[in-house]
Biopython code that builds the backbone (N, CA, C, O; Angstrom):
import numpy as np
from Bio.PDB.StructureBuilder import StructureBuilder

atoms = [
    (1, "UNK", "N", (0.841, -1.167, 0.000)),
    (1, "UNK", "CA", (0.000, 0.000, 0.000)),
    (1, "UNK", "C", (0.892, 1.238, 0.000)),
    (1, "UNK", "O", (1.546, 1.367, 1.035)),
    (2, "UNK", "N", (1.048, 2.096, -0.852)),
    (2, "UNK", "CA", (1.882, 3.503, -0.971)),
    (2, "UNK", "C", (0.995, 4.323, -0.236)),
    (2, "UNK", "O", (-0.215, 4.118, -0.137)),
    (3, "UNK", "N", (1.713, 5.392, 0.351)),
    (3, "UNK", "CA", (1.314, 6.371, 1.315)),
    (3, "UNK", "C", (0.666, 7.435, 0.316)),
    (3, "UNK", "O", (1.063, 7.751, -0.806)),
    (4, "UNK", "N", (-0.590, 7.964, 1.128)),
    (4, "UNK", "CA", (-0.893, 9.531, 0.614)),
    (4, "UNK", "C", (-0.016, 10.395, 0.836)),
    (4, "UNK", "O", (0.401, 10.443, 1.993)),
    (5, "UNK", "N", (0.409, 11.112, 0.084)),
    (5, "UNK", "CA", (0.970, 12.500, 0.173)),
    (5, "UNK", "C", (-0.235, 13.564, 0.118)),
    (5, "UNK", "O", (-1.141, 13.508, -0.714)),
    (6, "UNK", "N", (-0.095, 14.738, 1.322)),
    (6, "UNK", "CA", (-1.042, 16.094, 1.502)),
    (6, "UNK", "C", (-0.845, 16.756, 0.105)),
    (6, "UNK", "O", (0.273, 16.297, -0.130)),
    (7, "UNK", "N", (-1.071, 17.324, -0.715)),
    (7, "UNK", "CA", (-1.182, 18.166, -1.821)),
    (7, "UNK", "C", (-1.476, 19.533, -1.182)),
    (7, "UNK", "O", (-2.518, 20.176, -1.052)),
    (8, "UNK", "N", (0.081, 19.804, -0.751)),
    (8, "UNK", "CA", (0.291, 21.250, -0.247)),
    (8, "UNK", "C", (0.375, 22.084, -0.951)),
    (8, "UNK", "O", (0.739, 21.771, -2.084)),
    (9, "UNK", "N", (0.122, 23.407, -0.704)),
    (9, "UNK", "CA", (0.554, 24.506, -1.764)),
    (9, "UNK", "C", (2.386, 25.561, -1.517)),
    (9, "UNK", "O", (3.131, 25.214, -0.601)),
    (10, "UNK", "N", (2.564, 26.089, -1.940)),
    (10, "UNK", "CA", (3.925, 26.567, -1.980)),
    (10, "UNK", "C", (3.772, 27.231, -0.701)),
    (10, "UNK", "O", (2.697, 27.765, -0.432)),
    (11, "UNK", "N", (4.798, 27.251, 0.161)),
    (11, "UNK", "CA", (5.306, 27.267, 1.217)),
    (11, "UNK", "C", (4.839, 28.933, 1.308)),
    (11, "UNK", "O", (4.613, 29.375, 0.181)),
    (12, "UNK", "N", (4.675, 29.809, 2.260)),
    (12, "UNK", "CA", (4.560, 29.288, 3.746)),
    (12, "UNK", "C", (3.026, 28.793, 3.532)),
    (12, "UNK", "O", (2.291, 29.001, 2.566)),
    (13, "UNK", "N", (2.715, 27.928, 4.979)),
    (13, "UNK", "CA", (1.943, 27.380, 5.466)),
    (13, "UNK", "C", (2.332, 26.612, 7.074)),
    (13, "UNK", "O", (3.446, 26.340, 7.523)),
    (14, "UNK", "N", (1.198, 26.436, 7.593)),
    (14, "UNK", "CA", (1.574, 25.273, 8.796)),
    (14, "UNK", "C", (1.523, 24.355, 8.956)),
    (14, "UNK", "O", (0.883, 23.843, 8.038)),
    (15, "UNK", "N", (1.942, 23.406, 9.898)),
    (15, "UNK", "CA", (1.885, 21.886, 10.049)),
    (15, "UNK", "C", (1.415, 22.148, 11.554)),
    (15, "UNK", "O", (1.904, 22.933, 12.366)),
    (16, "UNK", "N", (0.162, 21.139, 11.726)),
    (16, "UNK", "CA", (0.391, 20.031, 12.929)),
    (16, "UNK", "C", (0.375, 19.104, 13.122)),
    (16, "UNK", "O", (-0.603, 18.374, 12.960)),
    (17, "UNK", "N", (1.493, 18.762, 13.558)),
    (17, "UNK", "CA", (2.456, 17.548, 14.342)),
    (17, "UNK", "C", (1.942, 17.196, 15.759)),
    (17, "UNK", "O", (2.251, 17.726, 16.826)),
    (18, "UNK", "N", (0.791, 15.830, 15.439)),
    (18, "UNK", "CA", (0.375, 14.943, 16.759)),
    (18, "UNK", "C", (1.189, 14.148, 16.441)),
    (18, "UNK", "O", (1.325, 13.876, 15.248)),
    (19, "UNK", "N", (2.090, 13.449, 17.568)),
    (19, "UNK", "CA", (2.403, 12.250, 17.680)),
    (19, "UNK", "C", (1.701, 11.971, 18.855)),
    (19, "UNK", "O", (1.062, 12.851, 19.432)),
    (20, "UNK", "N", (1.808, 10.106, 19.507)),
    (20, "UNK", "CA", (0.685, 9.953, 20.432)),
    (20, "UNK", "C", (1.069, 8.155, 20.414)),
    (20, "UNK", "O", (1.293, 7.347, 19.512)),
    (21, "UNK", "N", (1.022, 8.103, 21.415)),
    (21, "UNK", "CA", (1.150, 6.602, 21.769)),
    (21, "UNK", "C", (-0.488, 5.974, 22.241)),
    (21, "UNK", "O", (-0.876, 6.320, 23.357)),
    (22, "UNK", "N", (-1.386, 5.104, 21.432)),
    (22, "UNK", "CA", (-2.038, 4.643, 21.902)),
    (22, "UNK", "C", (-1.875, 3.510, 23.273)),
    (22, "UNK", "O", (-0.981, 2.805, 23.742)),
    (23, "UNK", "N", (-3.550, 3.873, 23.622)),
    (23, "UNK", "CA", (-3.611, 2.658, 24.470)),
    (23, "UNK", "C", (-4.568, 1.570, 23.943)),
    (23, "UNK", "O", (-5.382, 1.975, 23.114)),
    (24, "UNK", "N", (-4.621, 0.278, 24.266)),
    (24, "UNK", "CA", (-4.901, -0.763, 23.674)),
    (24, "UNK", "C", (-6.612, -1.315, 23.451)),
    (24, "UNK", "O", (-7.417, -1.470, 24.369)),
    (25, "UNK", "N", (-6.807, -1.489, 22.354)),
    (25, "UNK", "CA", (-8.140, -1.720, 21.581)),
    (25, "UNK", "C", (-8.691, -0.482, 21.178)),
    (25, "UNK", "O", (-8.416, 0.668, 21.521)),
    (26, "UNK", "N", (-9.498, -0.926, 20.408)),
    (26, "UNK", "CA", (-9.647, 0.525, 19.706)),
    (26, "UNK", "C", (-11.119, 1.121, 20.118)),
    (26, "UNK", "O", (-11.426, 1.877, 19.196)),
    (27, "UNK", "N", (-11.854, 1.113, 20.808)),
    (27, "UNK", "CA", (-12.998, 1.618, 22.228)),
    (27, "UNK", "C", (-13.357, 2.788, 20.955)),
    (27, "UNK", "O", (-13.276, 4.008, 21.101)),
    (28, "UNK", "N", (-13.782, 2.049, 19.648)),
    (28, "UNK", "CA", (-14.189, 3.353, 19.268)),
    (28, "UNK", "C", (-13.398, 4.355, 18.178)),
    (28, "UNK", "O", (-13.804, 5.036, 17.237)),
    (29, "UNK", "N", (-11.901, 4.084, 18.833)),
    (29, "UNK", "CA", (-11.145, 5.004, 17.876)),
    (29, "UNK", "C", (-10.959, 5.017, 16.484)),
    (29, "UNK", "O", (-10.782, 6.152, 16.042)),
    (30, "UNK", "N", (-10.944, 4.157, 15.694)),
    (30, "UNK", "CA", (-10.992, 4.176, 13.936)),
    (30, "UNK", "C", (-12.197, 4.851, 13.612)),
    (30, "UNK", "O", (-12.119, 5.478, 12.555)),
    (31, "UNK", "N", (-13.260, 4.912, 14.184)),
    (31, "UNK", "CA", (-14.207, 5.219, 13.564)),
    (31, "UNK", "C", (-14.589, 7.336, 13.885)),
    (31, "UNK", "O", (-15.165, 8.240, 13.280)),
    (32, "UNK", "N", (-13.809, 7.161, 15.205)),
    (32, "UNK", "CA", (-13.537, 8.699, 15.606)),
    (32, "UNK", "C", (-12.475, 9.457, 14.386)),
    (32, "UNK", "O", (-12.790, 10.438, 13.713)),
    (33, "UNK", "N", (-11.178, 8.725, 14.317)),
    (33, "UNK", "CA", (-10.414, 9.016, 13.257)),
    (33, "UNK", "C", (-10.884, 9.258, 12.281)),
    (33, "UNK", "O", (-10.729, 10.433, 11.951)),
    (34, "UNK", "N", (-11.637, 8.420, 11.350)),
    (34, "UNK", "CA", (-12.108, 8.448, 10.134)),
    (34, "UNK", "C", (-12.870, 9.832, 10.163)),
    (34, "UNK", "O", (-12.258, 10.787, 9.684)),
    (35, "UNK", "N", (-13.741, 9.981, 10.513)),
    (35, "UNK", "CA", (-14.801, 10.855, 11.505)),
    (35, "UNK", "C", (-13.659, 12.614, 11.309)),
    (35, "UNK", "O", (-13.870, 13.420, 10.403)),
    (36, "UNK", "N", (-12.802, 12.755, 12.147)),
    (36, "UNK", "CA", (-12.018, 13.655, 12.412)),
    (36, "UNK", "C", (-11.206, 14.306, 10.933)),
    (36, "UNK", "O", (-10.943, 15.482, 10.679)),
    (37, "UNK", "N", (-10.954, 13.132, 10.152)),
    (37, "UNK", "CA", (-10.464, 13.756, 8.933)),
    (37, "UNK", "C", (-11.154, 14.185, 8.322)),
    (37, "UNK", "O", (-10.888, 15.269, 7.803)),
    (38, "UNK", "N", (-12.061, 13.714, 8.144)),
    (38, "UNK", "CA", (-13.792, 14.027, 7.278)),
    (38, "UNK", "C", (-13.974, 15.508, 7.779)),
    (38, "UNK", "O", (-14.201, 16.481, 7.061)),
    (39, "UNK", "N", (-13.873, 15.499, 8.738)),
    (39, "UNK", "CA", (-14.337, 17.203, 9.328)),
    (39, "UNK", "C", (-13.263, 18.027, 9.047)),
    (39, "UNK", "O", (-13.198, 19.127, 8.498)),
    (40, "UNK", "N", (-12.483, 17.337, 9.498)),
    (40, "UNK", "CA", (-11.184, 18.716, 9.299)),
    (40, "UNK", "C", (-11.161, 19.357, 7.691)),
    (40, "UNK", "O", (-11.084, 20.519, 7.292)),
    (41, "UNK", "N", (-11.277, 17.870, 6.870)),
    (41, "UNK", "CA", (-11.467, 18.063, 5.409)),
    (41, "UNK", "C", (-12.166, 19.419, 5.269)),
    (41, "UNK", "O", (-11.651, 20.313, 4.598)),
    (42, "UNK", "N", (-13.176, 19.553, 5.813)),
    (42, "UNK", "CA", (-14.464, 20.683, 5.481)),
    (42, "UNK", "C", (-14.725, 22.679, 6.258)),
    (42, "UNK", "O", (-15.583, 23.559, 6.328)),
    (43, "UNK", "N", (-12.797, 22.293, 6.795)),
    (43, "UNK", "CA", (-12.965, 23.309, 7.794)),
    (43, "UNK", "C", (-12.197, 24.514, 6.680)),
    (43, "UNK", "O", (-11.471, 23.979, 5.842)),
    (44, "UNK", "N", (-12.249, 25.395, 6.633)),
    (44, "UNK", "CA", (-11.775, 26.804, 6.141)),
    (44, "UNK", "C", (-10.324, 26.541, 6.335)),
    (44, "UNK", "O", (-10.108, 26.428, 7.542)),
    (45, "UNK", "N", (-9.093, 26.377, 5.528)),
    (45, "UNK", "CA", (-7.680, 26.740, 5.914)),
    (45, "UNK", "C", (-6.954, 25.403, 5.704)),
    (45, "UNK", "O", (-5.800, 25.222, 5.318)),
    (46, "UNK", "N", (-7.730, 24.666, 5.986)),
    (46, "UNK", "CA", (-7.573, 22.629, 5.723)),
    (46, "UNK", "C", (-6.525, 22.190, 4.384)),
    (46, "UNK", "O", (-6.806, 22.251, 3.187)),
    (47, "UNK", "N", (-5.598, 21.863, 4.839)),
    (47, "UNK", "CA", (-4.632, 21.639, 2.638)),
    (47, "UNK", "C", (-4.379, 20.540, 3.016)),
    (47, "UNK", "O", (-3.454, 20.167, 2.296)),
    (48, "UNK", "N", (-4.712, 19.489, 3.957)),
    (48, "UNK", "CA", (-4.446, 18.047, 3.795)),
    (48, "UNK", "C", (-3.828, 17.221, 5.129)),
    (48, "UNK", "O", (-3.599, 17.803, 6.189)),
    (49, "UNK", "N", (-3.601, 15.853, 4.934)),
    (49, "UNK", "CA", (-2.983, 15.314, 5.958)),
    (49, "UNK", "C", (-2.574, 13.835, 5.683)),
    (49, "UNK", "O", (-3.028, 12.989, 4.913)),
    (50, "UNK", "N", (-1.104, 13.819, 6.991)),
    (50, "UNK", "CA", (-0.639, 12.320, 6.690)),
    (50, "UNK", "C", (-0.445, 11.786, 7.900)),
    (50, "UNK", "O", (-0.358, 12.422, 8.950)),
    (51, "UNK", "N", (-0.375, 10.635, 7.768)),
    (51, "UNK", "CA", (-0.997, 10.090, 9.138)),
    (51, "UNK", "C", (-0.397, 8.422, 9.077)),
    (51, "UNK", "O", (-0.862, 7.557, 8.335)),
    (52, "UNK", "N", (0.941, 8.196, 10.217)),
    (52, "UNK", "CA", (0.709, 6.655, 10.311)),
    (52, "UNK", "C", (0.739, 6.176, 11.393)),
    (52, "UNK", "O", (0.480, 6.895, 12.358)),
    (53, "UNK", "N", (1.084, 4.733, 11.583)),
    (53, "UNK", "CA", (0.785, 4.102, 13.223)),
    (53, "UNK", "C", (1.286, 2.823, 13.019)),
    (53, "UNK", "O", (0.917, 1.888, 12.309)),
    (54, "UNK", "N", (2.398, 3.016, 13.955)),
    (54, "UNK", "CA", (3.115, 1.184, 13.629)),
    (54, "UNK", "C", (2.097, 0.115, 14.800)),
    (54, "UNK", "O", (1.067, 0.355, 15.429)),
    (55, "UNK", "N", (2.868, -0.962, 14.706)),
    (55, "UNK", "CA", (2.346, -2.168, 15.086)),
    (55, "UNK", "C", (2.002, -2.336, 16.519)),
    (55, "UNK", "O", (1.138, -3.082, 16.979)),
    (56, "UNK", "N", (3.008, -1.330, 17.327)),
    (56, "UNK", "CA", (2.774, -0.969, 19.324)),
    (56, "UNK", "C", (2.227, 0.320, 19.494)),
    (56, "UNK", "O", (2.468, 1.022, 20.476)),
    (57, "UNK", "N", (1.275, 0.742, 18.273)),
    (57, "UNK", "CA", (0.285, 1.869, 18.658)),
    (57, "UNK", "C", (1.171, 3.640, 18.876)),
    (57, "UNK", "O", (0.857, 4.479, 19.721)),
    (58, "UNK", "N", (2.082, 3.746, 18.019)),
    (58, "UNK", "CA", (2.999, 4.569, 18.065)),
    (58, "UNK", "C", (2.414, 5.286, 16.782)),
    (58, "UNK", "O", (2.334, 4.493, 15.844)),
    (59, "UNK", "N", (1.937, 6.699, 16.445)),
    (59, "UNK", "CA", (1.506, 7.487, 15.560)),
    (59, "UNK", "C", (2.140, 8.706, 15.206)),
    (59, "UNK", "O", (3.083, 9.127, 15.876)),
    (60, "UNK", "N", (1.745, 9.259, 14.298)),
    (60, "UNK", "CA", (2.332, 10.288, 13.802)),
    (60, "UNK", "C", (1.432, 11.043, 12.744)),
    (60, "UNK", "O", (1.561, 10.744, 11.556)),
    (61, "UNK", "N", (0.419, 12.123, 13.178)),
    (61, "UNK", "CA", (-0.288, 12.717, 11.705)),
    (61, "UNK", "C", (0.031, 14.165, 12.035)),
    (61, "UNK", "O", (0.116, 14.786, 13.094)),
    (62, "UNK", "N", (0.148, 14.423, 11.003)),
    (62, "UNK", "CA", (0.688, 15.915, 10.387)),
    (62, "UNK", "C", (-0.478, 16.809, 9.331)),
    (62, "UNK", "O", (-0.425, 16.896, 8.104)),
    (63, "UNK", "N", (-1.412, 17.358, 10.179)),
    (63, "UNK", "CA", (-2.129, 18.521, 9.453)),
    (63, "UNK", "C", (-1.459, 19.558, 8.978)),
    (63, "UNK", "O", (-0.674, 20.308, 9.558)),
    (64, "UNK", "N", (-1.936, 19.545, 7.543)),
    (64, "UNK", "CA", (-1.424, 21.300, 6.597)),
    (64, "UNK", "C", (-2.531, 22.166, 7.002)),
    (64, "UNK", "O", (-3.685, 21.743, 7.072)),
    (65, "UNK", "N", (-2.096, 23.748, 7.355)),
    (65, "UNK", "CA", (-3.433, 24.375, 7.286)),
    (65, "UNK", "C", (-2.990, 25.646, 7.183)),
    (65, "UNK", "O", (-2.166, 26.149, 7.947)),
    (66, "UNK", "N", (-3.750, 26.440, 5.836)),
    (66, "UNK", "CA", (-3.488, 27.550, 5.673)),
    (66, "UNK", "C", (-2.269, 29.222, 6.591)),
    (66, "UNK", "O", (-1.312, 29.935, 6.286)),
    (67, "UNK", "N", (-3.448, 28.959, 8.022)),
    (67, "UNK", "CA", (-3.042, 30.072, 8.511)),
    (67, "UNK", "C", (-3.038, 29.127, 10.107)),
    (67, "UNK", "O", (-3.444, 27.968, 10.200)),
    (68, "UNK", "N", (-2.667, 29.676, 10.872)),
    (68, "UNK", "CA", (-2.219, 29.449, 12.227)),
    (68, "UNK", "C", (-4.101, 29.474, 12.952)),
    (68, "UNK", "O", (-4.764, 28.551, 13.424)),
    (69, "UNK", "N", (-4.444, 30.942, 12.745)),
    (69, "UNK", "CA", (-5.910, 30.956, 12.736)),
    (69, "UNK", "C", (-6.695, 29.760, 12.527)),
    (69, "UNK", "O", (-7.465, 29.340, 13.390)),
    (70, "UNK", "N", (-6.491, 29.091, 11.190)),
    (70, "UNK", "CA", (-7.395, 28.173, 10.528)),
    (70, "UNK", "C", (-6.950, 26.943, 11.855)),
    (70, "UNK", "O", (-7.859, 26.361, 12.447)),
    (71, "UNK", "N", (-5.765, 26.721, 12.128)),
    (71, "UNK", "CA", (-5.804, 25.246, 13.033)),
    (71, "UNK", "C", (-6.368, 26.035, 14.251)),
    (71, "UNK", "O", (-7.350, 25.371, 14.582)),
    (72, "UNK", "N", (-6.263, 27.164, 15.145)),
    (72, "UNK", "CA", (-6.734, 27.361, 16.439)),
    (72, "UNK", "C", (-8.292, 27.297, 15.733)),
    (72, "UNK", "O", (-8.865, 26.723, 16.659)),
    (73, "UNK", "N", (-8.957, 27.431, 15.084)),
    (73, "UNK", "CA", (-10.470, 27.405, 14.872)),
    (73, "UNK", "C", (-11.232, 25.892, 14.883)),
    (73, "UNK", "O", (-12.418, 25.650, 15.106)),
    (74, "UNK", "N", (-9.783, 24.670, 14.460)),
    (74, "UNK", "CA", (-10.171, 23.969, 14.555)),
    (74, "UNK", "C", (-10.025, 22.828, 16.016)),
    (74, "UNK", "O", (-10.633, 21.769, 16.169)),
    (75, "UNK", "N", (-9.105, 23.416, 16.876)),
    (75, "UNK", "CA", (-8.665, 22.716, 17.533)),
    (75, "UNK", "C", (-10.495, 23.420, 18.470)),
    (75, "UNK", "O", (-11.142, 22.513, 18.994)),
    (76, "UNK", "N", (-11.022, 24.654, 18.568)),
    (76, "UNK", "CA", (-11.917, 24.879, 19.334)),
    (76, "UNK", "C", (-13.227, 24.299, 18.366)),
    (76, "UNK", "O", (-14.266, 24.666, 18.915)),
    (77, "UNK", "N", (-13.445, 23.727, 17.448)),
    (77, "UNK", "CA", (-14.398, 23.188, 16.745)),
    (77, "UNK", "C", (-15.401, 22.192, 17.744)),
    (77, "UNK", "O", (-14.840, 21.532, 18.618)),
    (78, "UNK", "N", (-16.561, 22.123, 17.622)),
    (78, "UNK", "CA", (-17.561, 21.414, 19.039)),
    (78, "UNK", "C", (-17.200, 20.121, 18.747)),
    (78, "UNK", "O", (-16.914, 19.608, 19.828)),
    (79, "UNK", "N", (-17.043, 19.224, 17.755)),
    (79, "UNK", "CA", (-17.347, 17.856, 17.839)),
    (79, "UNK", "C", (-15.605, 17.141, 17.888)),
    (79, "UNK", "O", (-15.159, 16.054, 18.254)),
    (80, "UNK", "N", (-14.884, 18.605, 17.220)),
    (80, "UNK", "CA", (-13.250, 17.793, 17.496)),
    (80, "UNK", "C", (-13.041, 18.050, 18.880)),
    (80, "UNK", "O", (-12.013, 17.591, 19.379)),
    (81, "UNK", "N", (-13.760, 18.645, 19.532)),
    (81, "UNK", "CA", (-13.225, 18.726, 21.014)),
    (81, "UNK", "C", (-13.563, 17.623, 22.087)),
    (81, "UNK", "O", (-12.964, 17.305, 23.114)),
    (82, "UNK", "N", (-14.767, 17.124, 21.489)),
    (82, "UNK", "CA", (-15.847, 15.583, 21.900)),
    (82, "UNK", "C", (-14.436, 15.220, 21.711)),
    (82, "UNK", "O", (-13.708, 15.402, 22.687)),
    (83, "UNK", "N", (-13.788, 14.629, 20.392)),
    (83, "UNK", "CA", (-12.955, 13.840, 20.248)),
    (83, "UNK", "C", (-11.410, 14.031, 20.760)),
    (83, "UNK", "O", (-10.646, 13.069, 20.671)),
    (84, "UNK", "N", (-10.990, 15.183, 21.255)),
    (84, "UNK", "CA", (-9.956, 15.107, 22.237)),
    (84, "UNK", "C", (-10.591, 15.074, 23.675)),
    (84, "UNK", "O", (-10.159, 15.723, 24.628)),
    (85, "UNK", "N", (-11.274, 14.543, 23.691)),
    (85, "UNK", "CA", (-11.547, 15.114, 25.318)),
    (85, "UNK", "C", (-11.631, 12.912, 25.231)),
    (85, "UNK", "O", (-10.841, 12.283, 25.934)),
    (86, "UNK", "N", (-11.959, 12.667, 24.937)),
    (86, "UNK", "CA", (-12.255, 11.092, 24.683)),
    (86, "UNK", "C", (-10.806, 10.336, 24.476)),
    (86, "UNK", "O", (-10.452, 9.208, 24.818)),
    (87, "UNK", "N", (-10.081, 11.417, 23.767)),
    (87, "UNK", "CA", (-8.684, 11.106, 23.760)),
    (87, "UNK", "C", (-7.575, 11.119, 25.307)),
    (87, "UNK", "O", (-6.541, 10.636, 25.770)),
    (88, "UNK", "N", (-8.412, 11.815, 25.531)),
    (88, "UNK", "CA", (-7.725, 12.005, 27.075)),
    (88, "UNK", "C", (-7.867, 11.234, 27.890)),
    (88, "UNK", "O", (-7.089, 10.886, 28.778)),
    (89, "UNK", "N", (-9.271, 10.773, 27.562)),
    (89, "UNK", "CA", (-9.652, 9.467, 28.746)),
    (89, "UNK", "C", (-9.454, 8.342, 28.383)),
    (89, "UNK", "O", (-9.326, 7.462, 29.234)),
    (90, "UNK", "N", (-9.358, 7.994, 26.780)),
    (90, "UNK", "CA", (-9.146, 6.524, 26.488)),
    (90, "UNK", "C", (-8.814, 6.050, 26.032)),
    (90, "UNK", "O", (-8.632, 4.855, 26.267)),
    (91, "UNK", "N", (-8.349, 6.911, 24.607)),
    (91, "UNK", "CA", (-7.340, 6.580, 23.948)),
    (91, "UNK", "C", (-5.926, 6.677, 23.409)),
    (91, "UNK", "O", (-5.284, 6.070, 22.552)),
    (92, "UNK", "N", (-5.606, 8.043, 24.552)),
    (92, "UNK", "CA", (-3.961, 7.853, 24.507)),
    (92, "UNK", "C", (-3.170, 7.777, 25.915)),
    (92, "UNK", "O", (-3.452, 8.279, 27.003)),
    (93, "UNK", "N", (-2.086, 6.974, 25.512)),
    (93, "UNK", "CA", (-1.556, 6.855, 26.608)),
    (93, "UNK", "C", (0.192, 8.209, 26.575)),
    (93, "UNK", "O", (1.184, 8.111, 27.297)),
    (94, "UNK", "N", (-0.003, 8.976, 25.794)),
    (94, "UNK", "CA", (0.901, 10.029, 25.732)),
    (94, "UNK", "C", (0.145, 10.470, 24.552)),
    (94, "UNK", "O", (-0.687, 9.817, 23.922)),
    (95, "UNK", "N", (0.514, 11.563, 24.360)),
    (95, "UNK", "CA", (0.472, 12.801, 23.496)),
    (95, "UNK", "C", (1.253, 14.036, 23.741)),
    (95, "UNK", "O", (1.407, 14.672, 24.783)),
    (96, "UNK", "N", (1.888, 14.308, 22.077)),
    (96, "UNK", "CA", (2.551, 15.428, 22.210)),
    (96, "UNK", "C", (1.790, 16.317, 20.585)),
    (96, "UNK", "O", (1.403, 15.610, 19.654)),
    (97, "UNK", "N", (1.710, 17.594, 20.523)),
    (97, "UNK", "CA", (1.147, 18.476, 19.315)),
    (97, "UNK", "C", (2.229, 19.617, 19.772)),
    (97, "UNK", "O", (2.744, 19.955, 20.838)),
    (98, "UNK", "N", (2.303, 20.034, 18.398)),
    (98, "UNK", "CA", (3.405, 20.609, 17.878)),
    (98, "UNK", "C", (3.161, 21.503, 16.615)),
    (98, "UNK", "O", (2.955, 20.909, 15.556)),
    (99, "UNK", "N", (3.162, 22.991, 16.621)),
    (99, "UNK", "CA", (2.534, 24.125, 15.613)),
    (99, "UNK", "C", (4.258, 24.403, 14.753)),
    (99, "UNK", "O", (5.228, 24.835, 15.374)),
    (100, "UNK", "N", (4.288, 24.022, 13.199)),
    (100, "UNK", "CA", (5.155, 24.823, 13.044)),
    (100, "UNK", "C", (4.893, 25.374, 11.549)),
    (100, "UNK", "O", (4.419, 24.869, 10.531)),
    (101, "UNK", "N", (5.332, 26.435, 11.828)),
    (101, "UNK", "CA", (5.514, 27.104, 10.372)),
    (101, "UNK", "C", (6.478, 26.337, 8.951)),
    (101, "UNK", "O", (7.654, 25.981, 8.864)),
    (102, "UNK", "N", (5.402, 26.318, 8.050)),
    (102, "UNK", "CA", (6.938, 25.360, 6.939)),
    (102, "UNK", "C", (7.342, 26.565, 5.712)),
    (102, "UNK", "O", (6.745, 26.940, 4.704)),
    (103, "UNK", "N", (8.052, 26.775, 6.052)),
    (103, "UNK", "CA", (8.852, 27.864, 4.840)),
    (103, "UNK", "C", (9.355, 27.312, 3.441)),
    (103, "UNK", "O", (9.188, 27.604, 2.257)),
    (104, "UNK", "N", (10.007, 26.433, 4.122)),
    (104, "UNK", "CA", (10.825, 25.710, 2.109)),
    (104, "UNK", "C", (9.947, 24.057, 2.389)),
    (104, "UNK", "O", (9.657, 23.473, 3.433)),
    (105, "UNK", "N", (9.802, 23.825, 1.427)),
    (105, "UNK", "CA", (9.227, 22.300, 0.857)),
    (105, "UNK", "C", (10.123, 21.676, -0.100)),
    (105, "UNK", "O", (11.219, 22.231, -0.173)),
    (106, "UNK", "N", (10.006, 20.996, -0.609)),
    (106, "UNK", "CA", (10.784, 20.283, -1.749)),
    (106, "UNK", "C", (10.526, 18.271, -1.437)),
    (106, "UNK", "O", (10.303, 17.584, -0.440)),
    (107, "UNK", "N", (10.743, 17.964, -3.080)),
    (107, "UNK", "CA", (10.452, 16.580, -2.692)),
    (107, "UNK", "C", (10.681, 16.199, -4.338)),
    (107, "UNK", "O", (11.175, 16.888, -5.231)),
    (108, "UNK", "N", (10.089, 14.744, -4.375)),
    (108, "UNK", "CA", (10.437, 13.862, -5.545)),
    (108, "UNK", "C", (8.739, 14.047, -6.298)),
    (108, "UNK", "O", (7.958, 14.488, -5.455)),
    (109, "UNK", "N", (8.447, 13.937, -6.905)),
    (109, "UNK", "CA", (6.803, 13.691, -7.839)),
    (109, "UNK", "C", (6.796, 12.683, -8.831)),
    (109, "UNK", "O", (7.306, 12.824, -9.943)),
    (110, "UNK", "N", (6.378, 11.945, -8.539)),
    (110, "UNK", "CA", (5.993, 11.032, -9.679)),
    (110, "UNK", "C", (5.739, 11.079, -10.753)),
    (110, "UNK", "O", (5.467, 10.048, -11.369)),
]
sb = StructureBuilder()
sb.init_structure("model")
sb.init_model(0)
sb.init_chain("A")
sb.init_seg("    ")
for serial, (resi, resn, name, xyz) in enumerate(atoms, 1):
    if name == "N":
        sb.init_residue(resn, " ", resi, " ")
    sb.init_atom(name, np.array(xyz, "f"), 0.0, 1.0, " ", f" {name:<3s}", serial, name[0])
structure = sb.get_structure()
């Protein structure tokens, strides 16, 4: 299975960087995930996302989003907040998020 690549636009823009160690069974969570991209998809500022998770529940997704604005609008959004607040109680056993500005890009294209 080849990875999605975000279809960013020319630099600047932001990233956020969740990484996050689950805790065990998924009480729900794939279907919250699925759920969470779907929305974010539809929010004002949104340019994409990548997202993986090895085999001991170790993750890594990286939201693009326009303006700094556009992610604080979404992090206070009503139903993504249901879903961190659920995150807190059950499905991670660490979490770290991380805002950064991306200035230069570059890469390979198919």
């Amino acid at each position: 299975m080849s990875p999605d690549f975000a279809p960013t636009p020319q630099p600047p823009y932001y990233a956020a960087i969740f990484t996050s160690q689950r805790t065990a069974g998924d009480q729900g969570y794939g279907a919250m995930a699925d759920r969470m991209l779907e929305l974010a998809g539809q929010q004002p500022g949104y340019l994409g996302a990548e997202s993986v998770r090895d085999a001991q529940g170790f993750g890594i997704t990286v939201s693009y989003w326009a303006s700094e604005a556009a992610i604080r609008d979404w992090k206070q959004h009503a139903e993504h907040q249901v879903a961190q607040a659920q995150g807190h109680a059950r499905w991670y056993q660490h979490f770290e998020l991380r805002i950064a500005k991306v200035e230069r890009a570059y890469g390979t294209h198919p």
